[in-house]
C-alpha positions as CSV (number, residue, x, y, z in Angstrom):
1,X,-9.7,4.5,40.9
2,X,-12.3,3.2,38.6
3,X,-16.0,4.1,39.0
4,X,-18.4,1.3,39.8
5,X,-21.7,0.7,37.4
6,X,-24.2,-1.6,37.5
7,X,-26.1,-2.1,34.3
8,X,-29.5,-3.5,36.3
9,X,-29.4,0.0,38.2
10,X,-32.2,2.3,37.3
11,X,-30.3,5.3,35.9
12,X,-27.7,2.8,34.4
13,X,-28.4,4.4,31.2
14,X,-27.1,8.2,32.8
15,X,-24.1,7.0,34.2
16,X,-23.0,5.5,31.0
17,X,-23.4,8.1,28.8
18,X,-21.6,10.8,31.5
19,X,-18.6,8.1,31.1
20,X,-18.6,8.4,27.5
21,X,-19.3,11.6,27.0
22,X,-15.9,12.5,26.5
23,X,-16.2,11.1,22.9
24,X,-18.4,14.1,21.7
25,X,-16.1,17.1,23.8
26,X,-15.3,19.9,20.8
27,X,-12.8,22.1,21.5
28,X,-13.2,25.4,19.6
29,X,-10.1,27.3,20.4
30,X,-8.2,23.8,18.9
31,X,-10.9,24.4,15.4
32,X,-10.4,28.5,15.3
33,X,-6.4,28.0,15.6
34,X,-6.1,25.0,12.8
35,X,-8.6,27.5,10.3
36,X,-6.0,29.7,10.7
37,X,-3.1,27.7,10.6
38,X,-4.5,25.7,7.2
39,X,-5.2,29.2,5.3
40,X,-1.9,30.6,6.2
41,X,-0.6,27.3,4.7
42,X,-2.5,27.3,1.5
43,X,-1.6,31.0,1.0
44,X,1.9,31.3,1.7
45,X,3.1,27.7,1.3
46,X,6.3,27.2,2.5
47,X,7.3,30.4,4.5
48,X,4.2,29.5,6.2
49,X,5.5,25.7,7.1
50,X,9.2,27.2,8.2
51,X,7.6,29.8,10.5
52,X,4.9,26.9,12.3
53,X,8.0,24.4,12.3
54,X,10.4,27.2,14.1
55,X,7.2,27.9,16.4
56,X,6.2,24.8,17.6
57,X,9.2,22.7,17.2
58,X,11.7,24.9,18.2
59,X,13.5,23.7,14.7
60,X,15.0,26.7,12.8
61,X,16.0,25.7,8.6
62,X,16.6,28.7,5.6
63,X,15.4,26.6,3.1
64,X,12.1,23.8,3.1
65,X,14.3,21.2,1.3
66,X,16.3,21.0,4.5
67,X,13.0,19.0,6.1
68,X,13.3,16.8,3.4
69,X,15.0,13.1,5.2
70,X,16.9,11.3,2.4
71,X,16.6,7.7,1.7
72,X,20.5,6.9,2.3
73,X,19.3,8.6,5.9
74,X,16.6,6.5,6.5
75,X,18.6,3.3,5.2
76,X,21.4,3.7,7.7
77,X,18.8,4.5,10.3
78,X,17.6,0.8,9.3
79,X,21.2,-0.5,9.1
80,X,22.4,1.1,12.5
81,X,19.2,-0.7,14.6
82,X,20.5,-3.3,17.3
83,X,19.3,-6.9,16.2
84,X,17.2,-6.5,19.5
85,X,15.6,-3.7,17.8
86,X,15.4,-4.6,13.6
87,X,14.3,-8.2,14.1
88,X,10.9,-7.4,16.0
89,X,10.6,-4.3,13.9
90,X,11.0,-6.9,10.9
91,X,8.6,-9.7,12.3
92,X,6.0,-7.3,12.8
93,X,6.6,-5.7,8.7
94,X,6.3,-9.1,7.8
95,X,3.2,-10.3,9.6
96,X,1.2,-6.8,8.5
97,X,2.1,-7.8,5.1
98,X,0.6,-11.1,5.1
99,X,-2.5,-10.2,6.8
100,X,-3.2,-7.0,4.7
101,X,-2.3,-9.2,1.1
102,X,-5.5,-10.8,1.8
103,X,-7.6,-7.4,1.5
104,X,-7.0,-6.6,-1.9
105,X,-9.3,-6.1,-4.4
106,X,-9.3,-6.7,-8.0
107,X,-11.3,-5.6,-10.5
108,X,-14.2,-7.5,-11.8
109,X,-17.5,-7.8,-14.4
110,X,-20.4,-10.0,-15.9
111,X,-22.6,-10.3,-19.1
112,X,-26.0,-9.2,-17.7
113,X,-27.3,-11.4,-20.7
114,X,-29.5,-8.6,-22.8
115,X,-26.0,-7.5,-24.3
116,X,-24.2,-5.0,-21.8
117,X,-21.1,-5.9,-19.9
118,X,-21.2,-4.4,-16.5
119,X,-18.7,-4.8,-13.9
120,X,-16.2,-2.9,-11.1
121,X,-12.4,-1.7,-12.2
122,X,-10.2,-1.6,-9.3
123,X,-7.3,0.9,-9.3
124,X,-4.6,2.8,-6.9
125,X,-4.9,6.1,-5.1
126,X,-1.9,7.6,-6.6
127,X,-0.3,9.8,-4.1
128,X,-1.2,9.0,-0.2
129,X,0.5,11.2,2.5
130,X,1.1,9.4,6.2
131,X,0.9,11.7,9.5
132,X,2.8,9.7,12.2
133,X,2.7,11.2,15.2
134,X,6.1,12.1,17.4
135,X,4.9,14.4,20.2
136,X,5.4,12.8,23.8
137,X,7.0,9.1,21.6
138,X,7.5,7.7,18.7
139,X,5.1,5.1,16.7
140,X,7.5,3.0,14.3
141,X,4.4,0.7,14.0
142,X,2.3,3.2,13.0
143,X,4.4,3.8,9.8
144,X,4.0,-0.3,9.2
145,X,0.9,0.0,9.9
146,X,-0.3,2.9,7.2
147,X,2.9,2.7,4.5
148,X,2.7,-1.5,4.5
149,X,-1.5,-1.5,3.3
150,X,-0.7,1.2,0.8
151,X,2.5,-0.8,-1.0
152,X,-0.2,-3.7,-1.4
153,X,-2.9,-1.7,-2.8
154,X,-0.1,0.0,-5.1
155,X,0.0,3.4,-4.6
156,X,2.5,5.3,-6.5
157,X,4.0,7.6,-4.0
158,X,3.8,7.3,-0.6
159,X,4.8,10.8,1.7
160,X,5.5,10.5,5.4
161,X,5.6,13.2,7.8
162,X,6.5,13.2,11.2
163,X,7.2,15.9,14.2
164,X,10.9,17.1,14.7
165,X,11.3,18.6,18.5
166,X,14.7,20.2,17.7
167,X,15.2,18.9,14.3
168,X,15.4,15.9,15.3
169,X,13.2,12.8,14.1
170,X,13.1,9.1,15.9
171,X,15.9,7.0,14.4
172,X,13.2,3.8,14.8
173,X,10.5,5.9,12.9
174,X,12.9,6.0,9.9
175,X,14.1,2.7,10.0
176,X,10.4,1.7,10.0
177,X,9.6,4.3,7.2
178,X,12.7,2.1,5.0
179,X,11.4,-0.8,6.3
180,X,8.0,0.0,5.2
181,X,8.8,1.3,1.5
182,X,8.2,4.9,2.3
183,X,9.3,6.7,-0.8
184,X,9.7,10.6,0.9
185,X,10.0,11.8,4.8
186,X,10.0,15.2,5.4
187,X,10.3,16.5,9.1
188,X,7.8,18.5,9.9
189,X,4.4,17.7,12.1
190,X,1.2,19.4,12.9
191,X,-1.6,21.3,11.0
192,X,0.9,22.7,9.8
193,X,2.3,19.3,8.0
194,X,-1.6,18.0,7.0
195,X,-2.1,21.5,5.4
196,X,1.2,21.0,3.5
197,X,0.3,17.6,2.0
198,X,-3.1,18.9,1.7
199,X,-2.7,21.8,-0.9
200,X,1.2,21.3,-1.6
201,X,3.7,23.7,-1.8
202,X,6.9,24.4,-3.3
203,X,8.6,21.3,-1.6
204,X,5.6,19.4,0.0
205,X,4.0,17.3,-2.7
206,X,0.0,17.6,-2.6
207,X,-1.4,14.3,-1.6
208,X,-4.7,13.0,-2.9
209,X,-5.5,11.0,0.7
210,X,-3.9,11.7,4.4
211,X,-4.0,8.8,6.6
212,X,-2.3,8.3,10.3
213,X,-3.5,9.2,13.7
214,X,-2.2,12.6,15.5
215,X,-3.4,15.0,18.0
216,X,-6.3,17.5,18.3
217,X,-5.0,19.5,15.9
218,X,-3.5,17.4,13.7
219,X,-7.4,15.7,13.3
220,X,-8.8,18.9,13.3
221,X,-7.1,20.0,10.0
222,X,-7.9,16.3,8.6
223,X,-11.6,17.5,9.1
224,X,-11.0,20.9,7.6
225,X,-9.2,19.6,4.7
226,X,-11.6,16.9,3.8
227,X,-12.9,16.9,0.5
228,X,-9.8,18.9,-0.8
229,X,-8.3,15.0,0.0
230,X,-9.4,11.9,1.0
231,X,-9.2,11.2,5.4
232,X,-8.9,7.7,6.3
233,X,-11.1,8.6,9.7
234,X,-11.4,11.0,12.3
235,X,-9.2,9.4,15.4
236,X,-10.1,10.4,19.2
237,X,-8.8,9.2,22.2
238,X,-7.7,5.2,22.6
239,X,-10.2,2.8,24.1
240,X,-10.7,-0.5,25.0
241,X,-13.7,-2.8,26.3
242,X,-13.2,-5.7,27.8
243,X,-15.6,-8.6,28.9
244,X,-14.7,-10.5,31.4
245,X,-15.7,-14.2,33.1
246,X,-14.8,-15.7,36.5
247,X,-12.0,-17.8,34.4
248,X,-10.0,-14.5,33.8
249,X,-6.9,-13.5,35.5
250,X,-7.3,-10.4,37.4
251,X,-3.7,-8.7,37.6
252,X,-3.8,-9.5,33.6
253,X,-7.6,-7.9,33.3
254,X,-5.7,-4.7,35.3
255,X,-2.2,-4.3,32.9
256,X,-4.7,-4.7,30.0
257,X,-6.6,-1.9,31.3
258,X,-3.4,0.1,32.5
259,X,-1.7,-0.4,28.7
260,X,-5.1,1.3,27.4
261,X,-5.1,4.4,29.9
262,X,-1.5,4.7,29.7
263,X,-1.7,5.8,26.1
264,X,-2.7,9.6,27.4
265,X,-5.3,11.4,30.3
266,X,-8.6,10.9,27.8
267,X,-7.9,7.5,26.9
268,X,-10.7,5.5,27.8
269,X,-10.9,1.7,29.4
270,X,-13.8,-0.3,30.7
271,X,-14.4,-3.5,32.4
272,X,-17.6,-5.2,32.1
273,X,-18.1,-8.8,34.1
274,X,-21.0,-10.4,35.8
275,X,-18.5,-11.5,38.4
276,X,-18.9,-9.3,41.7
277,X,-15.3,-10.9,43.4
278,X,-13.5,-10.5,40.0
279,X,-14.5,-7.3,40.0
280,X,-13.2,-6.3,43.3
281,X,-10.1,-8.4,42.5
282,X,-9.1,-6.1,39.5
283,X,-9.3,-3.8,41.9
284,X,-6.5,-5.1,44.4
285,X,-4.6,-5.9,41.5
286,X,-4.8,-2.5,40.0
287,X,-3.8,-0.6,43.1
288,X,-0.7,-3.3,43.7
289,X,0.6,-2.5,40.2
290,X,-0.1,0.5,39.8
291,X,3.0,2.1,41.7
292,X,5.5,-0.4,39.7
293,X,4.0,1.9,36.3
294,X,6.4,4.4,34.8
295,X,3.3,6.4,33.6
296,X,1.2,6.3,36.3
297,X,0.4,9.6,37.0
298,X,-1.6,9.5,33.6
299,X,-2.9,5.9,34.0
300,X,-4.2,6.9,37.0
301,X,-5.9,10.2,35.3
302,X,-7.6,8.4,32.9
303,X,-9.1,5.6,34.9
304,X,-10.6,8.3,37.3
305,X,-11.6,11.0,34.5
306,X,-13.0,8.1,31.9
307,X,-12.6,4.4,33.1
308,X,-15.4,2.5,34.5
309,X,-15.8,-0.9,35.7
310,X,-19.4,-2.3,35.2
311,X,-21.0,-5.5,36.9
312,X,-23.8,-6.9,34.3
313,X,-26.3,-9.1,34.5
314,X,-25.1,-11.7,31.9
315,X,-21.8,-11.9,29.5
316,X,-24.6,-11.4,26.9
317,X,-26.0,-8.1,28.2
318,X,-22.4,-7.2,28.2
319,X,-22.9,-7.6,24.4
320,X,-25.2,-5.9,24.0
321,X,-23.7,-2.4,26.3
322,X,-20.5,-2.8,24.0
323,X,-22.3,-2.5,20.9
324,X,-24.0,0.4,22.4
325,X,-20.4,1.7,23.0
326,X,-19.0,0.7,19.6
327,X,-15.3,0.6,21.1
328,X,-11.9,0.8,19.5
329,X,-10.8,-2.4,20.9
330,X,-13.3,-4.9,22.7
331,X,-11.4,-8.2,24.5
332,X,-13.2,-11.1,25.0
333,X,-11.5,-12.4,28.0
334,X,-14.1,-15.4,28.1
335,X,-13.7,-19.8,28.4
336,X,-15.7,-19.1,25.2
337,X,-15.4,-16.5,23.1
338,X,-17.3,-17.7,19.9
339,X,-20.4,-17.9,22.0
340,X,-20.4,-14.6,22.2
341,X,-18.0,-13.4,18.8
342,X,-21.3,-13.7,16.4
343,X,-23.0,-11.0,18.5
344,X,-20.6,-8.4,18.6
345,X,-22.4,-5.7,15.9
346,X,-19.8,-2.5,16.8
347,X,-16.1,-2.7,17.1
348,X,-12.8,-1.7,15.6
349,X,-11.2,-4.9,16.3
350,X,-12.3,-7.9,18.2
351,X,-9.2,-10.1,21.0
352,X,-10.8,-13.1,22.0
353,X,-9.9,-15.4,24.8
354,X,-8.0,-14.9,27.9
355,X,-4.3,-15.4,26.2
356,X,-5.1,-12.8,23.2
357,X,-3.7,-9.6,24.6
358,X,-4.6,-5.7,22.9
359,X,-1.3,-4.9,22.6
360,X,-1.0,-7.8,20.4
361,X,-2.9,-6.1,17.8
362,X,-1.0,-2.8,18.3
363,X,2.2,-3.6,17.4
364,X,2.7,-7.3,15.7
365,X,-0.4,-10.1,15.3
366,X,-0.8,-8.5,12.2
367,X,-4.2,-6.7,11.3
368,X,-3.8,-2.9,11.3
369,X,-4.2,-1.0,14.5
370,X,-5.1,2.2,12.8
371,X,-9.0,2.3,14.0
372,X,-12.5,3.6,14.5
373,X,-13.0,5.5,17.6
374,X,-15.3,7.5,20.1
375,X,-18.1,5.2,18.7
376,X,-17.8,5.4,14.8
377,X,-17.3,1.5,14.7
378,X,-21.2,1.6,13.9
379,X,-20.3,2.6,10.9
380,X,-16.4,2.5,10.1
381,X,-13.9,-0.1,10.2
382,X,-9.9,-0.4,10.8
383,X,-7.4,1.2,8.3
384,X,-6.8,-1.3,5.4
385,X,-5.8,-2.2,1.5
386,X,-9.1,-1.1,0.2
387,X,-8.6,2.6,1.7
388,X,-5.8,3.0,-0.6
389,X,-7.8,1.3,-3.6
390,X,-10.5,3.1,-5.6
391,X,-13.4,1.5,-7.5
392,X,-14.5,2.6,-10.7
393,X,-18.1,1.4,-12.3
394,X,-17.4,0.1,-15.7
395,X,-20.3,0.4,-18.3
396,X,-19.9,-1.2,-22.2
397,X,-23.4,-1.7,-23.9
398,X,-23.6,-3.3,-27.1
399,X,-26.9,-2.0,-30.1
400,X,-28.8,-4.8,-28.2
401,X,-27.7,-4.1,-24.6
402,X,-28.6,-0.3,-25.4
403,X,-32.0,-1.3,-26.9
404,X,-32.8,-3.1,-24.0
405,X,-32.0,-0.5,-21.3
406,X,-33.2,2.9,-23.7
407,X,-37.4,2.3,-22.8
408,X,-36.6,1.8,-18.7
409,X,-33.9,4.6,-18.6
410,X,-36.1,6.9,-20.9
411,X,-39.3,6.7,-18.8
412,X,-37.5,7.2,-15.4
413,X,-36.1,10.5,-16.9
414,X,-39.6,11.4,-17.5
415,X,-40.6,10.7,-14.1
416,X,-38.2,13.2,-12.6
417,X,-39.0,15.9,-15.4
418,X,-35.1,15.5,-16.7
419,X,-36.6,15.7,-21.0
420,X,-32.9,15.6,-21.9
421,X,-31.8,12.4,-20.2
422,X,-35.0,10.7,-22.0
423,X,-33.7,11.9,-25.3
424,X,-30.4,10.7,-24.8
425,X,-31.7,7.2,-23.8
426,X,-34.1,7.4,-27.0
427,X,-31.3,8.5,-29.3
428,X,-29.9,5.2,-28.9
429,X,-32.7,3.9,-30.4
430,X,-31.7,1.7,-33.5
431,X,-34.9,0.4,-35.0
């Protein structure tokens, strides 16, 4: 089910990187079909949006207001939850909240003691729009998970969309969108839907940031539209890393893995452990649970197509081939995890110890699940307060402060041949 590595192999190297190579797969057809679909969007506006939404939802409306979900809707979708449903859906709002209150910023400055005050002001993206995907199931935590971090920072106006097979939206996904403080939900999903909060249209409000995972096309038009807004990240398949010792149970090592691959075929999950036997325990345990999954048949395609399982030399070397992988998600299934936690360099989010599950962190322990993926956690983090939050550079000099910064400013002008910029400085000149 799961191809066997072994880092101390000669062409370990190889192997690895035809295992992740699915990170870096481009599909042009998806790119040459969203160009389309984002021009028709930002030239005909809402005719365009009706025609996409009849297309590829099957959800015929006359007029664009119709995709519009009131507030009294999404209320009673709230209202008309089973206690079984509401109270975990609450538990997890108010846990996101807690966490994500500790991310925000405020603004800031300092007397730099030659008479300028120089400091950092702090203030809300006004308008954010939230893509929350509704395709093969619904993601109520995803809406927590984006709308929550943006009440905190205090964003003004915060626009959901979602996918309607058949005009019809997930009753949860609206609750959550109340829940959440989501001040307008229209029903539409797609390109088609980025495009629309991209460049606005009649009945679409224009965004200035899109955030929220989606589909090949739905990141596709994220990447198109960038720079006309703000993109939280580029999202690709789901992945997990886990390092493993001999302490670690292996039928909970196998569900961990299975919850990963279940997500769809190009998810992507790993198993790293210097432990030969637990290796080939996860094994027996995988093929004994396997048949009691309800998704198998994709499980099963995306442990063959993408999973690996890797004996290593050391829990260290592990380390060290999971910053090389920069995962989504890396579990720590160790006796000891903080021997190991101040090494990890490259990761969206960090379980540690053998109790601390990944599905934790999707739905309820509270930071955001909303992360780097297909290796950008070298350089990107999770979905938080501060992507809703700009920073503004504050500069206030006084005569003195001016007099003191004039000379240095003047003769780096000089240096770069820019005679205008030295003047300026000079100009300021009060002696």
């Amino acid at each position: 089910m799961l191809r066997r590595l072994d880092s101390r192999a000669t062409d370990f190297d190889a192997e690895l990187a035809a295992v992740l190579s699915r990170q870096v797969r481009i599909n042009h057809d998806v790119r040459d079909t969203v160009v389309q679909i984002v021009e028709d969007v930002r030239t005909n506006g809402d005719e365009a949006l009706l025609r996409y939404t009849a297309l590829f939802d099957d959800f015929v409306v006359a007029d664009a207001a119709m995709l519009e979900i009131s507030s009294s809707d999404r209320e009673v979708a709230l209202s008309e939850l089973p206690s079984s449903l509401r109270q975990p859906l609450e538990t997890a709002a108010v846990r996101i909240e807690e966490f994500h209150r500790h991310q925000k910023l405020s603004s800031w400055d300092y007397d730099d003691g030659q008479g300028s005050r120089l400091g950092q002001q702090v203030t809300p993206i006004e308008k954010v729009g939230i893509y929350v995907p509704g395709g093969k199931a619904a993601y109520p935590s995803s809406v927590l998970m984006s709308a929550i971090p943006a009440k905190i920072a205090g964003v003004k106006e915060i626009v959901m969309v979602a996918p309607s097979p058949n005009g019809v939206v997930n009753r949860i996904v609206l609750a959550a969108s109340h829940l959440a403080g989501v001040d307008r939900v229209f029903s539409i999903g797609g390109a088609q839907a980025v495009a629309a909060l991209g460049f606005g249209t009649a009945t679409i409000p224009r965004v200035d940031k899109i955030v929220g995972p989606g589909n090949a096309y739905v990141t596709s038009a994220k990447q198109i539209l960038f720079g006309e807004v703000g993109i939280d990240m580029v999202a690709g398949p789901s992945e997990v890393v886990i390092i493993a010792d001999s302490g670690s149970n292996p039928e909970w090592l196998a569900m961990d893995l299975f919850a990963q691959a279940e997500h769809d075929e190009n998810a992507q999950s790993i198993l790293l452990s210097p432990d030969h036997d637990l290796l080939d325990k996860v094994i027996c345990s995988m093929h004994d649970l396997l048949p009691k999954m309800n998704r198998k048949e994709i499980i099963e395609s995306s442990l063959v197509k993408n999973g690996a399982m890797i004996q290593v030399g050391s829990l260290e070397s592990a380390v060290d081939i999971a910053n090389q992988i920069a995962p989504e998600h890396l579990q720590l299934m160790v006796r000891d995890p903080t021997l190991l936690l101040d090494k990890v360099r490259n990761a969206g989010a960090i379980f540690c110890g053998y109790s601390t599950a990944e599905v934790f962190g999707d739905y309820c322990a509270g930071p955001n699940h909303v992360l780097p993926t297909a290796g950008t956690a070298r350089f990107a983090s999770p979905l938080g307060v501060y992507d809703f939050q700009k920073r503004s550079s504050v500069i206030w000099c006084s005569t003195s402060g001016a007099s003191f910064l004039q000379e240095t400013a003047s003769v780096l002008a000089e240096c770069e041949g820019l005679l205008a910029h030295a003047s300026s400085a000079m100009y300021r000149r009060t002696d």
